[in-house]
N, C-alpha and C positions, 0 to 999 in steps of 0.2 A: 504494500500500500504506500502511494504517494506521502509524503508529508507535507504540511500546511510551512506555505511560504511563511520564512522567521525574519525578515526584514522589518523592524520595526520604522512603522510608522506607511509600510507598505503591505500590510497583510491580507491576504487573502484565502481565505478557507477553502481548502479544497476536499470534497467530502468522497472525488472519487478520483483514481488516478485519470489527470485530463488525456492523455493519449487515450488509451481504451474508451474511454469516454465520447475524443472525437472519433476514433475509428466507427463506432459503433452509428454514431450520426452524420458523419460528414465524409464525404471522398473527396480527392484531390488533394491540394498543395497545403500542409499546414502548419509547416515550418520551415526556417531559413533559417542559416547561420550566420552571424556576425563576429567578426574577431573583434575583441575590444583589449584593451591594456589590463583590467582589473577589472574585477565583478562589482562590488559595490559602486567604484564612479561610473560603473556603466546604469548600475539603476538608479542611482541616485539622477543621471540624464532623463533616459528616457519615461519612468515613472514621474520624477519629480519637473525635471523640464517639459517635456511633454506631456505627459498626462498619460502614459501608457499603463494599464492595469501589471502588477507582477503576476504571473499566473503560476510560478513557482520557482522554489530557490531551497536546492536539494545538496547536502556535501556529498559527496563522493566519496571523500578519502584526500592524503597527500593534497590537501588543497585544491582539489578539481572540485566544480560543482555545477548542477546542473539547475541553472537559470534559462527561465522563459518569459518575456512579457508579448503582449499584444494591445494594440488600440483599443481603449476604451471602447464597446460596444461591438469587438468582436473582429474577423479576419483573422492572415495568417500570423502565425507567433514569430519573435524569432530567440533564435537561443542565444544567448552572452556569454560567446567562447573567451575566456583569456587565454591569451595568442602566448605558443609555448615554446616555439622554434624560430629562430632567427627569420626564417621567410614568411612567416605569419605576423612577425612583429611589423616588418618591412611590408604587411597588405594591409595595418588598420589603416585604414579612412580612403586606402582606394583600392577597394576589391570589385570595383566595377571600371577599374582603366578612367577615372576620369568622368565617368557618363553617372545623370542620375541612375540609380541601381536600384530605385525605391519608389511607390506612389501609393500613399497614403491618402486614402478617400474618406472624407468628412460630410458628412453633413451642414455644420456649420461653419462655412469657412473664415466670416469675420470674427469671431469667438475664438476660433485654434489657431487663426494667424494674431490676435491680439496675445494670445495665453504666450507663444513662444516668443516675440516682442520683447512682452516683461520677461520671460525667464533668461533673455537675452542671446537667443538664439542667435547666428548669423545668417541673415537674408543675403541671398546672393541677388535678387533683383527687385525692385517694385513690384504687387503683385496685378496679375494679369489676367485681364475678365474675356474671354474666348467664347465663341459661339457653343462651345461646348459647355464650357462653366469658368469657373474661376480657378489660378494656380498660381504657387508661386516657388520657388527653385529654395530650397537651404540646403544646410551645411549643417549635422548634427556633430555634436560634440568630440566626434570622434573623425570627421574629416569625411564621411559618405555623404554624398549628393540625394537629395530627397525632393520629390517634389507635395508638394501641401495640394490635395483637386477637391472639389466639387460640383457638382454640377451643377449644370444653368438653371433648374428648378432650383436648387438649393439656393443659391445663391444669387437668383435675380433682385432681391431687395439691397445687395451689396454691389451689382454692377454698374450704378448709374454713375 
């Protein structure tokens, strides 16, 4: 059995192990890997800077441990590898060559683009209202290209 994420001040009960859990309701993609430097500044970003739910933070052993977060309200997870070999240290912040590697769909875009703002996120551009919806390009804390969407329903009261 899983155990309930111990981050305090991020916790999250988990009453059944979430992989079995999703297998059992969801197919497809539902987790990605991210290298990060350290586990805690990783969640302390993504939880505390973004707003991401912890969905688990499990030891291993020898200091490995098995973190997961996802967006608030759901999609795929990704896990919070600390990078352990000299060519994993050398991929945190561009394990996508450069290119966003990332698109994170909101519903509310003026709300999630103000939350990282204050949390001092780095905007790589002004954000940009498209026939499709709204977007706009960052940089999370750890050097990966993201882009912020939602779409034009969501976000016609923000495009004018």
């Amino acid at each position: 059995m899983t155990q309930p994420a111990t981050k305090i001040g991020y916790v999250k009960v988990l009453s059944e192990d979430p992989y079995r859990l999703a297998m059992r309701e969801n197919t497809g993609l539902q987790l990605v890997t991210l290298l990060v430097p350290e586990y805690d500044a990783a969640i302390d970003h993504y939880v505390g800077a973004l707003g991401f739910e912890l969905v688990e933070d499990t030891d291993r052993g020898e200091g490995r441990r098995w973190v997961v977060v996802r967006p608030a309200g759901g999609g795929a997870g990704l896990v919070l590898a600390r990078a352990s070999t000299p060519e994993q240290v050398a991929a945190i912040g561009n394990q996508t060559g450069g290119r966003v590697g990332f698109f994170w769909h909101v519903d509310d875009f003026a709300a999630t683009h103000a939350r990282l703002v204050s949390a001092g996120v780095e905007l790589l551009e002004e954000p940009r209202h498209e026939s499709y919806g709204s977007v706009v390009v960052f940089r999370d804390g750890f050097g990966n290209r993201w882009d912020l969407m939602a779409p034009a329903a969501a976000t016609s009261s923000t495009s004018k």
